[in-house]
RODOMAR-743805 format. One record per residue: residue number from 1; residue in one letter; x, y, z of N, C-alpha, C in turn. Coordinates in steps of 0.2 Angstrom, whole numbers, plus 2048, in hexadecimal, padded with zeros to 3 digits. Example, Ala and Ser with C-alpha at 12.3 -4.5 7.8 and 13.67 -1.06 7.14 Angstrom:
<sites>
SITE    i  aa   nX   nY   nZ  caX  caY  caZ   cX   cY   cZ
SITE    1   a  842  7E4  827  83E  7EA  827  842  7F0  827
SITE    2   s  840  7F5  823  844  7FB  824  840  800  827
</sites>
This chain:
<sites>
SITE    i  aa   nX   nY   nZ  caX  caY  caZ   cX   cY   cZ
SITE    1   x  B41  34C  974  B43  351  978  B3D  356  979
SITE    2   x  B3B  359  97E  B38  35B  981  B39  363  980
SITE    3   x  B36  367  97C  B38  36E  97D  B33  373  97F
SITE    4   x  B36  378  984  B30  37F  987  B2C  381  982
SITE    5   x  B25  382  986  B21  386  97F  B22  38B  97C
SITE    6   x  B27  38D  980  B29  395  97D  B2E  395  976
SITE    7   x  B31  390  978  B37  38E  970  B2E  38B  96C
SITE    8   x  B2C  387  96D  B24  385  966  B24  38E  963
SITE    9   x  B20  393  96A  B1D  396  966  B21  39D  962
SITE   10   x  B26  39C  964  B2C  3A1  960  B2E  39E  959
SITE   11   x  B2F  396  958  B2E  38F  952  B29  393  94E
SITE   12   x  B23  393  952  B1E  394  94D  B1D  39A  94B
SITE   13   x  B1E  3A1  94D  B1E  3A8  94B  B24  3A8  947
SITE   14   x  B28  3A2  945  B2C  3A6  941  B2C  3A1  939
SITE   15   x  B29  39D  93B  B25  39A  937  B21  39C  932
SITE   16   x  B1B  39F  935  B16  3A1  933  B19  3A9  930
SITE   17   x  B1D  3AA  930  B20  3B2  931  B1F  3B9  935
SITE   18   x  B1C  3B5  93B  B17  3BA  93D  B1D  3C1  944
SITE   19   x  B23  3BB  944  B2A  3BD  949  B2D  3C5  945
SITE   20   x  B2C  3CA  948  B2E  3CF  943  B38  3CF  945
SITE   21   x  B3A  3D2  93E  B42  3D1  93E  B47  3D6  941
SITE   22   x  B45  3D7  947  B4A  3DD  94B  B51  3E0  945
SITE   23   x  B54  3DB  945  B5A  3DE  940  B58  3E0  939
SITE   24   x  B53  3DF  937  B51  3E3  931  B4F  3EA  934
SITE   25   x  B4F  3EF  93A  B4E  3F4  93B  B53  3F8  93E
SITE   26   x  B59  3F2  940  B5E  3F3  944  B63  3F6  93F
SITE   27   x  B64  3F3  93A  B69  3F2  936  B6C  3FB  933
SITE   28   x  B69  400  931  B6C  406  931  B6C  40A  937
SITE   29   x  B6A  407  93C  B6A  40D  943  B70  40F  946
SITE   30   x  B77  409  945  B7C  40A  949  B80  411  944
SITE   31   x  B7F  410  93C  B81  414  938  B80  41C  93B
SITE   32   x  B7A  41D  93B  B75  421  93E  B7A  424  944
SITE   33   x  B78  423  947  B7A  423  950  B82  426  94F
SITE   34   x  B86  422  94C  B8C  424  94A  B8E  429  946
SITE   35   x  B8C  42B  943  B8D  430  93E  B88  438  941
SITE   36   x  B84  437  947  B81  43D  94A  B85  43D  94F
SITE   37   x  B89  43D  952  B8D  43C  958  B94  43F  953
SITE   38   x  B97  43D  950  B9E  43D  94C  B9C  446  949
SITE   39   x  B95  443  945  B95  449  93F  B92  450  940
SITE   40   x  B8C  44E  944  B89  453  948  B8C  455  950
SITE   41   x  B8A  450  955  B8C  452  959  B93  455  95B
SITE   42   x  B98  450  95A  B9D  454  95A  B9F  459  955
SITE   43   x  B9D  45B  94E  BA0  45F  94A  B9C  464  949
SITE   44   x  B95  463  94A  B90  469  947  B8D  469  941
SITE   45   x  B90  464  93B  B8D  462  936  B87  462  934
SITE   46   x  B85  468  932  B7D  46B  932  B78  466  92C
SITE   47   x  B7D  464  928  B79  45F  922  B7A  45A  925
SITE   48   x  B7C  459  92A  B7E  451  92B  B77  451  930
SITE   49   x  B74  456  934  B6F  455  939  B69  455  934
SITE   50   x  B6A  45A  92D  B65  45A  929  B63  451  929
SITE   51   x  B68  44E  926  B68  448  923  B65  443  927
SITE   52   x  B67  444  92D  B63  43C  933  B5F  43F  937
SITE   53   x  B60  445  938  B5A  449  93E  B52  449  93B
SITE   54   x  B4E  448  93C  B46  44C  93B  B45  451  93C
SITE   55   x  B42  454  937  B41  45A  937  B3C  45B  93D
SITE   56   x  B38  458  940  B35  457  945  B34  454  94B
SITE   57   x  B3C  455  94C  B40  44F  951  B3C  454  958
SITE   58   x  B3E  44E  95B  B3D  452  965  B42  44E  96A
SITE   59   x  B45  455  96C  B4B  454  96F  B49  453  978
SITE   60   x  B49  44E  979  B49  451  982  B4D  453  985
SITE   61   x  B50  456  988  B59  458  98C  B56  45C  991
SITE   62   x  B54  45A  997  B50  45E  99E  B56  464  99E
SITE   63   x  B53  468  99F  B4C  469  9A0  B4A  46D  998
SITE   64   x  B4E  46B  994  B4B  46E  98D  B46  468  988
SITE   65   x  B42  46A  985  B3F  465  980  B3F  46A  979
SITE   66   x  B41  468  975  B42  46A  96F  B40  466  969
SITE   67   x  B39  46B  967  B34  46A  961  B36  468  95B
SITE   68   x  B3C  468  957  B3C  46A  950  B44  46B  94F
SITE   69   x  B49  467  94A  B4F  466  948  B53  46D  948
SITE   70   x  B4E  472  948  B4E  47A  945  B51  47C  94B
SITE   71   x  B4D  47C  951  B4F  47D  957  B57  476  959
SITE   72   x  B55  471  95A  B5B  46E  95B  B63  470  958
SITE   73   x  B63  474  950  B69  475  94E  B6A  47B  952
SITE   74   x  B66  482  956  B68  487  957  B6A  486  95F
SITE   75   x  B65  480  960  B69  47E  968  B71  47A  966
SITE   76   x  B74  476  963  B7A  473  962  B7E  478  961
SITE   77   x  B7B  47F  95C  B80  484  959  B82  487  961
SITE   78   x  B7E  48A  965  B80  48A  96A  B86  489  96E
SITE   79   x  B84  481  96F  B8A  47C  972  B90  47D  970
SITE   80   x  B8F  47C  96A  B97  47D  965  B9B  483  967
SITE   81   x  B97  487  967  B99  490  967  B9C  48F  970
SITE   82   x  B9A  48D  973  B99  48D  97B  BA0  488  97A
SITE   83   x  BA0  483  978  BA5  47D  977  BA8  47A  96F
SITE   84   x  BAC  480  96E  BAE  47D  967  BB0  476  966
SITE   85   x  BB4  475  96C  BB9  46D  96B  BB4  467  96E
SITE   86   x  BB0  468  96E  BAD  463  973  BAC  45F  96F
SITE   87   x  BAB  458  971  BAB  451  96D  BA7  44C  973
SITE   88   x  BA3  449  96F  BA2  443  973  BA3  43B  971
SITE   89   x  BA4  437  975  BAA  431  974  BA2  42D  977
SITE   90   x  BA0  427  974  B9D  423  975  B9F  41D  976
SITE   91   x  B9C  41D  97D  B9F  416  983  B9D  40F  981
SITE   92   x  B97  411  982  B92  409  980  B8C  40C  97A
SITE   93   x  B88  407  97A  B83  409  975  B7F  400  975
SITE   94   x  B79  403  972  B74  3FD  972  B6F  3FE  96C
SITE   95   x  B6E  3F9  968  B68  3F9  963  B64  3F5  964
SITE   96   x  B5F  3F7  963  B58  3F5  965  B52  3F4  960
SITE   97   x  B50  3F4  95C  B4B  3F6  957  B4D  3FD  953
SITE   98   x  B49  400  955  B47  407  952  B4C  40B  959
SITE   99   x  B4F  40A  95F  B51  40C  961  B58  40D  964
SITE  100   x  B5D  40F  966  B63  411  967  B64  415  96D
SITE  101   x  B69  412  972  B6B  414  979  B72  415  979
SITE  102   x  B75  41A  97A  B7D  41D  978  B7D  420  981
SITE  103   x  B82  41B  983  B86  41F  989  B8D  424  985
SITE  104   x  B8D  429  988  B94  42D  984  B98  430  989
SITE  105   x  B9D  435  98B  BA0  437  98D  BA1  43E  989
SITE  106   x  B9E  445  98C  B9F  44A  989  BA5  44E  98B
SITE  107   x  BAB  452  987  BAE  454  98B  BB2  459  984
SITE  108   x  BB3  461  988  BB5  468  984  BB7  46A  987
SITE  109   x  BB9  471  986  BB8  477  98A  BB5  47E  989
SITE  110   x  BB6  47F  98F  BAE  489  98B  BB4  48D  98B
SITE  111   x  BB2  48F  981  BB7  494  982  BB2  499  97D
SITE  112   x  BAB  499  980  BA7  49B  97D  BA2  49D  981
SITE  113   x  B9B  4A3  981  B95  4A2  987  B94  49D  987
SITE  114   x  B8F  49B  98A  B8B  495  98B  B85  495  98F
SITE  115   x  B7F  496  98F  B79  494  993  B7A  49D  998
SITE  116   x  B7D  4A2  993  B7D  4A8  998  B86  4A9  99B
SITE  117   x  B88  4A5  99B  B8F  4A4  9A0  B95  4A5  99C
SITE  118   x  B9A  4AA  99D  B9E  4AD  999  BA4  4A8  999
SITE  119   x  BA8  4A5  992  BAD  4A3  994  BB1  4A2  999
SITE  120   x  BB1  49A  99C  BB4  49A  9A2  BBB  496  99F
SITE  121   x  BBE  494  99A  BC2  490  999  BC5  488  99C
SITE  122   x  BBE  487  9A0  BBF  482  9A2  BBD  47B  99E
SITE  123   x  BC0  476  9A1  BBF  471  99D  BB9  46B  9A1
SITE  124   x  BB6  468  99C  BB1  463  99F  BB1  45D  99C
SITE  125   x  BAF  457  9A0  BAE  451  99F  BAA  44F  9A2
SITE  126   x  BA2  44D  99F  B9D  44A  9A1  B9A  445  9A0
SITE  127   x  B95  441  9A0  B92  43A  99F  B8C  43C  99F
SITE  128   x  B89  439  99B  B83  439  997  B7E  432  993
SITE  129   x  B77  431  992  B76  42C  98F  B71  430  98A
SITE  130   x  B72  42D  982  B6B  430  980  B68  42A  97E
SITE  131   x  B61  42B  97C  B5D  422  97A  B5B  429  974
SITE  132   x  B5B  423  96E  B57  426  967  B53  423  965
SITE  133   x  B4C  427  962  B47  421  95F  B48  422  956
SITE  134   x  B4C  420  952  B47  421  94B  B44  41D  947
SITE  135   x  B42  421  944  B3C  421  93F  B3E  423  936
SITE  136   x  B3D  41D  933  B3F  41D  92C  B45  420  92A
SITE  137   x  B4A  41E  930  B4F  41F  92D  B53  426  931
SITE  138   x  B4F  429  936  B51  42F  939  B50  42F  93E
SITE  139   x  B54  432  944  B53  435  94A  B4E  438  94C
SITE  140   x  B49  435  950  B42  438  94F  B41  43B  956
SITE  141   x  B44  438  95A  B43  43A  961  B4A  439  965
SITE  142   x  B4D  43E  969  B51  43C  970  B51  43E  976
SITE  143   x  B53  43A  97A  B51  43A  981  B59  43B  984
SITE  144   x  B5C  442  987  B64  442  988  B62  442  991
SITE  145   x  B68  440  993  B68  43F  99C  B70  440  99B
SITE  146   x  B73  446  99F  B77  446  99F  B7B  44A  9A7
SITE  147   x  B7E  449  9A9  B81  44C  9B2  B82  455  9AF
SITE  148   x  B7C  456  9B0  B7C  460  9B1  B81  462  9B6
SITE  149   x  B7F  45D  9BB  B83  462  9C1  B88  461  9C2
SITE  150   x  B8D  45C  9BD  B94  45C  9BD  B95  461  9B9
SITE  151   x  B91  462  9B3  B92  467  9AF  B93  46F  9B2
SITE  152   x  B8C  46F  9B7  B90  477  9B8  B94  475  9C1
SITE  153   x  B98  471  9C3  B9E  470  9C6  BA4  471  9C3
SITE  154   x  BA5  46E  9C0  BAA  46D  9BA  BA9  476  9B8
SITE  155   x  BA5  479  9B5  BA6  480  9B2  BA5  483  9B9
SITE  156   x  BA4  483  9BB  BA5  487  9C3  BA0  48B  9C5
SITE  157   x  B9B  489  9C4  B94  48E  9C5  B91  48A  9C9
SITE  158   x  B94  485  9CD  B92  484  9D4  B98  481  9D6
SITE  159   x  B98  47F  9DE  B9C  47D  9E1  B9E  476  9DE
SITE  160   x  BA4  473  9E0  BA7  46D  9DF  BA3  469  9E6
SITE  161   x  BA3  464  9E3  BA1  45E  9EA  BA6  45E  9EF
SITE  162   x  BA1  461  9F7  BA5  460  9FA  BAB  45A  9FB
SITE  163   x  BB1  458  9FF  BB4  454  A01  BB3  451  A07
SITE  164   x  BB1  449  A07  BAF  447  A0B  BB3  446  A11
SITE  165   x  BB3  446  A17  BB9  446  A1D  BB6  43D  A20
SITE  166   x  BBE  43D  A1F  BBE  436  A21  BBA  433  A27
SITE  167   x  BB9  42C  A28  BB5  42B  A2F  BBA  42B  A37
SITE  168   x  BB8  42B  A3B  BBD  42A  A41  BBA  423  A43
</sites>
């Protein structure tokens, strides 16, 4: 039987040992991932961020970038205070080497300021993706993308989407 060269030369890299083992970098990420979401994100567990976060993580969340773990807990303390109950619920998720892509659904209510904005009592449900890179063991980078402008819809600091008028 005749086989593609691409099965020989994958044979032979893993032969030689040369093929590197994804799942040996995968194998504590899902823990990770999980217990930042549960521990931190939804609860605020400040030793639980010690524990997986770097101390010189870099958060991207447009239009903010955040330097340093130090900065990130005063940004979360925030949100909590803005959003006690808030919780997020992870849809899907993907491991990948060193990296991690969490689709989530956020949802609370402000019964707190937030971003300048007095207690509205309103409640929210948003959609979000983050991707995470770590490194020996820790959350060294994230990338969040998440529907801002449902966010300030939903809290009412802008108009709702218009209603589209059927066609004739």
């Amino acid at each position: 039987m005749k086989y593609p060269s691409w099965i020989w030369s994958l044979a032979l890299a893993g032969f030689c040992g040369c093929a590197t083992k994804p799942a040996d970098n995968v194998t504590g990420n899902p823990d990770i991932i999980h217990r930042y979401f549960e521990l931190w994100a939804n609860r605020g567990d400040v030793a639980t961020a010690d524990a997986l976060i770097a101390t010189d993580l870099t958060l991207h969340n447009p239009p903010a970038t955040l330097r340093s773990l130090e900065e990130y807990k005063a940004s979360m303390a925030k949100f909590h205070s803005g959003f006690p109950d808030l919780h997020f619920t992870i849809e899907d998720e993907v491991f990948a080497g060193n990296k991690a892509v969490v689709r989530w659904v956020l949802g609370g209510t402000q019964q707190g300021e937030f971003q300048g904005h007095a207690p509205s009592g309103k409640t929210i449900s948003i959609t979000g993706t983050s991707t995470f890179r770590l490194d020996d063991g820790r959350i060294q980078e994230i990338w969040v993308n998440m529907d801002r402008l449902a966010l300030m819809q939903q809290l009412g600091w802008l108009p709702p989407p218009a209603t589209p008028t059927p066609a004739r």
